[in-house]
N, C-alpha and C positions, 0 to 999 in steps of 0.2 A: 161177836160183838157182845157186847156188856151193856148193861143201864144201870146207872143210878141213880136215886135222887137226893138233894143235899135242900139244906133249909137253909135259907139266904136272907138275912137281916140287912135292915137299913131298907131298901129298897121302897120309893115312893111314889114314883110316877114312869111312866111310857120310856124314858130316856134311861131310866135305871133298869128297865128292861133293857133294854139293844147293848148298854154297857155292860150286861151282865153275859149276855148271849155273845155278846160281840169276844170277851176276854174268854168266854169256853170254846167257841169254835175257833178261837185261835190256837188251841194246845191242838199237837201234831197226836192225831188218832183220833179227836173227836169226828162221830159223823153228825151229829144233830143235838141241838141244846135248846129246850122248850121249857123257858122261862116265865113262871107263873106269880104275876103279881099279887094278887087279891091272897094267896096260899101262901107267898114270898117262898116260893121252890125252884128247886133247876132237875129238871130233868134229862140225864144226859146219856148219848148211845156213843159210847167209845171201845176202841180198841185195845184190851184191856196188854196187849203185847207193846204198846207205844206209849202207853201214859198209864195214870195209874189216878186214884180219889184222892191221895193227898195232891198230887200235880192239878187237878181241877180245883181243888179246896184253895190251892196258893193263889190260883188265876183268877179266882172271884175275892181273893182278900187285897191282892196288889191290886183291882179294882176299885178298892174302896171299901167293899162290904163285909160284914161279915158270916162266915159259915159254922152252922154247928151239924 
């Protein structure tokens, strides 16, 4: 397993939390995505064999936000 974490813009209250967590643990490999508001971070433990940081970088931007 792999972790990373990414900086996540936009992001402003509790619902943009679960939208954010909700579109990482939906890429196939993720096992856990801890999404920090007040930091505006994602912290994420993936299988780096099934997906990859640009494949989580897309899932939090077709969500709406943006990732640097």
């Amino acid at each position: 397993m792999t972790t990373t974490t990414l900086t996540v813009k936009g992001m402003t209250c509790d619902g943009c939390v679960r939208s954010v967590t909700k579109a990482l643990t939906n890429v196939d490999g993720v096992q856990d995505a801890l999404v920090d508001l007040k930091g505006q971070s994602a912290t994420i433990t993936y299988d780096d064999g099934k997906t990859s940081v640009s494949a989580l970088k897309e899932a939090v931007e077709e969500a709406g936000y943006d990732v640097e």
